[in-house]
C-alpha positions in Angstrom: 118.0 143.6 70.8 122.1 143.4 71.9 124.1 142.3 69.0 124.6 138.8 71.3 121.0 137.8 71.6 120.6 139.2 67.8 124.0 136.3 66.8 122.0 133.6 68.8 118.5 134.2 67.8 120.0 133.9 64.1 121.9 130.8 65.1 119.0 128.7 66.5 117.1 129.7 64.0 120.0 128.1 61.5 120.3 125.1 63.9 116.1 124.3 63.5 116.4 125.0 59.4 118.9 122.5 59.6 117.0 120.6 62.4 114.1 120.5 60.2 116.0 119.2 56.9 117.3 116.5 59.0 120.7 117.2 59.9 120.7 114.8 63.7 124.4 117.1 64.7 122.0 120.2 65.3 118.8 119.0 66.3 121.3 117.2 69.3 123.1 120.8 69.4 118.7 122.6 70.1 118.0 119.5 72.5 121.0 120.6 74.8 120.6 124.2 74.4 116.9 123.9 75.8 117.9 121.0 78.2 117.6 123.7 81.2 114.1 125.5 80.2 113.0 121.6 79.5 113.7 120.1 83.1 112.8 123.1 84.7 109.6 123.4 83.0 109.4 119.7 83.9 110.3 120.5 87.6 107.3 123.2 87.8 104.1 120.6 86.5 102.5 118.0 88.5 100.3 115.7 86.3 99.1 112.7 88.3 100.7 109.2 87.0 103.5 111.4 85.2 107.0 111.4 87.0 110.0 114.2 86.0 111.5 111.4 83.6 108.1 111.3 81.4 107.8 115.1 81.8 111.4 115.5 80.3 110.6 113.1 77.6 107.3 115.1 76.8 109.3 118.5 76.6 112.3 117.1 74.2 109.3 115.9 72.0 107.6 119.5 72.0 110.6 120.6 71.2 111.1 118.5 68.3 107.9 119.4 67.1 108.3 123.2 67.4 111.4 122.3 65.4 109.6 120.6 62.4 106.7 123.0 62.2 109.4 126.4 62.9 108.4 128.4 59.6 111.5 131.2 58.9 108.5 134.4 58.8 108.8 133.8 62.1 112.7 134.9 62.7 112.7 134.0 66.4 112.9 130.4 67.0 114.1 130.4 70.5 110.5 132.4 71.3 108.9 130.2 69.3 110.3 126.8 71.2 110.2 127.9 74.3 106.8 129.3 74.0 105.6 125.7 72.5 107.1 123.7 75.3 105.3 125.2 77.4 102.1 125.3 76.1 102.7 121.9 75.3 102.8 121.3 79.5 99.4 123.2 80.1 97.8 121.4 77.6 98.8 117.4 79.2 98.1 118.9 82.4 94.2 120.6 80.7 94.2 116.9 79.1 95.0 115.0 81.8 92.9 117.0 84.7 89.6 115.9 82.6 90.2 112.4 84.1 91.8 113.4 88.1 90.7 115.8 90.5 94.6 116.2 91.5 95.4 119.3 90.2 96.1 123.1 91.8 98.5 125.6 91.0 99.7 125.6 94.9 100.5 122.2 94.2 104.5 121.4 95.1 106.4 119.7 92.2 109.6 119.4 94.2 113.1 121.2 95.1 110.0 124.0 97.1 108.4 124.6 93.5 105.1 125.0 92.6 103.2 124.6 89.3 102.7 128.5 90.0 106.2 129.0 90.0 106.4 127.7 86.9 103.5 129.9 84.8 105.4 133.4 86.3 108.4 132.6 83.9 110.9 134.9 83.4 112.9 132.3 82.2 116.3 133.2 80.5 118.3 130.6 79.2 121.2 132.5 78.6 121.4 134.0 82.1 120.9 129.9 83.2 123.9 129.5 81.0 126.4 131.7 82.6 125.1 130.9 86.2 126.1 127.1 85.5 129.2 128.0 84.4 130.0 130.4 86.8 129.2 127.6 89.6 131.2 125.1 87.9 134.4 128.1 87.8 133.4 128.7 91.7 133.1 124.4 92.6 137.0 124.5 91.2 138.5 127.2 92.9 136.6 126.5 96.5 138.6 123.5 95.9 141.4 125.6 95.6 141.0 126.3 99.3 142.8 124.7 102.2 140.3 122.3 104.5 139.8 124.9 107.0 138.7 127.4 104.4 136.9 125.0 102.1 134.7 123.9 105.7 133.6 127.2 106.4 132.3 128.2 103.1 130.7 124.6 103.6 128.8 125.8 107.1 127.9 129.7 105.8 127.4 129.2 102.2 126.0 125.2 101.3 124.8 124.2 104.8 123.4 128.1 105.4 124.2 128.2 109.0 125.3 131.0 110.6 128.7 132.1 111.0 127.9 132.4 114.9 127.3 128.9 115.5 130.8 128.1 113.1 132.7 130.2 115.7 131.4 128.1 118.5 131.8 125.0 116.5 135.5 126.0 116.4 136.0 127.9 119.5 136.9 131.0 118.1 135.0 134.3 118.8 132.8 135.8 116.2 134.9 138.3 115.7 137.6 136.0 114.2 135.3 133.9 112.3 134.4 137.2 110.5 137.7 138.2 109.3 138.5 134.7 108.6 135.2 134.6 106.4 136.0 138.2 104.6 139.6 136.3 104.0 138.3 133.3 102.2 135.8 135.0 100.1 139.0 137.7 99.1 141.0 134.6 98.3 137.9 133.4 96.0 137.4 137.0 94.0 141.1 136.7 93.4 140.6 133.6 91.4 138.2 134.6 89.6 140.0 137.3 88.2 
């Protein structure tokens, strides 16, 4: 285990000791950590008569009960959270499938995901971490850019047309719009820097 993940497995597990004496501060600071997993676990399950509001509200409450029944022996409370929350999901949707007939694993759950998606978990919250804050560093500096620039990242990158059709769009040849492309995303590297 890296000496990071070893800091924060030791500091969730302080944060749920806390949690569980009933300090409110760091049971808030556990609910926001596992906010992501929670919603994304929420995104992936399809329970009939449930919508992505209840499923939130069902993970934040597995949550608080792997918080209150976390014993230290255990020494890894983010496993231990994040493999209750989900168990938590397959069991309302076991429950729950006793009374419909509306239930598959193909089924989609919304934004393309299925409840399939959502069992092959290689979930890391950490990784989730740094690719929200890098997006939020990359939404500032795109801003950065002049219109022109800021447009064609737009048409390539967000709207995930091709660069052909922005060079017709703006009557340049292709050509062009690739240097003009390798240009912009120079300017963005720079920033980041």
């Amino acid at each position: 285990m890296n000496e990071f993940k070893k800091e924060n497995s030791i500091y969730l597990e302080e944060l749920a000791l806390k949690a569980q004496g009933g300090d409110k501060k760091n049971l808030e600071d556990l609910i926001i950590y596992f906010k992501p997993y929670i919603k994304k676990q929420a995104l992936c399950t399809y329970v009939k008569g449930y919508d992505i509001e209840d499923l939130i509200q069902i993970g934040y409450i597995s949550l608080i009960k792997a918080i209150n029944m976390y014993k230290p022996l255990n020494k890894n409370f983010e496993y231990y959270a994040l493999a209750s929350i989900k168990r938590n999901f397959y069991y309302l949707i076991r429950k729950e499938s006793r009374h419909n007939a509306e239930y598959s694993m193909d089924f989609e759950t919304g934004e393309g995901l299925t409840l399939q998606d959502g069992i092959e978990d290689d979930f890391n919250l950490e990784e989730e971490h740094l690719k929200k804050e890098t997006y939020k560093q990359l939404k500032k500096v795109i801003k950065l850019l002049n219109e022109e620039e800021q447009s064609m990242i737009k048409w390539v990158y967000f709207d995930r047309r091709s660069l052909k059709s922005y060079a017709e769009s703006m009557g340049i040849t292709y050509s062009q719009s690739r240097y003009k492309i390798k240009q912009v995303i120079k300017k963005l590297r720079e920033s980041f820097e």
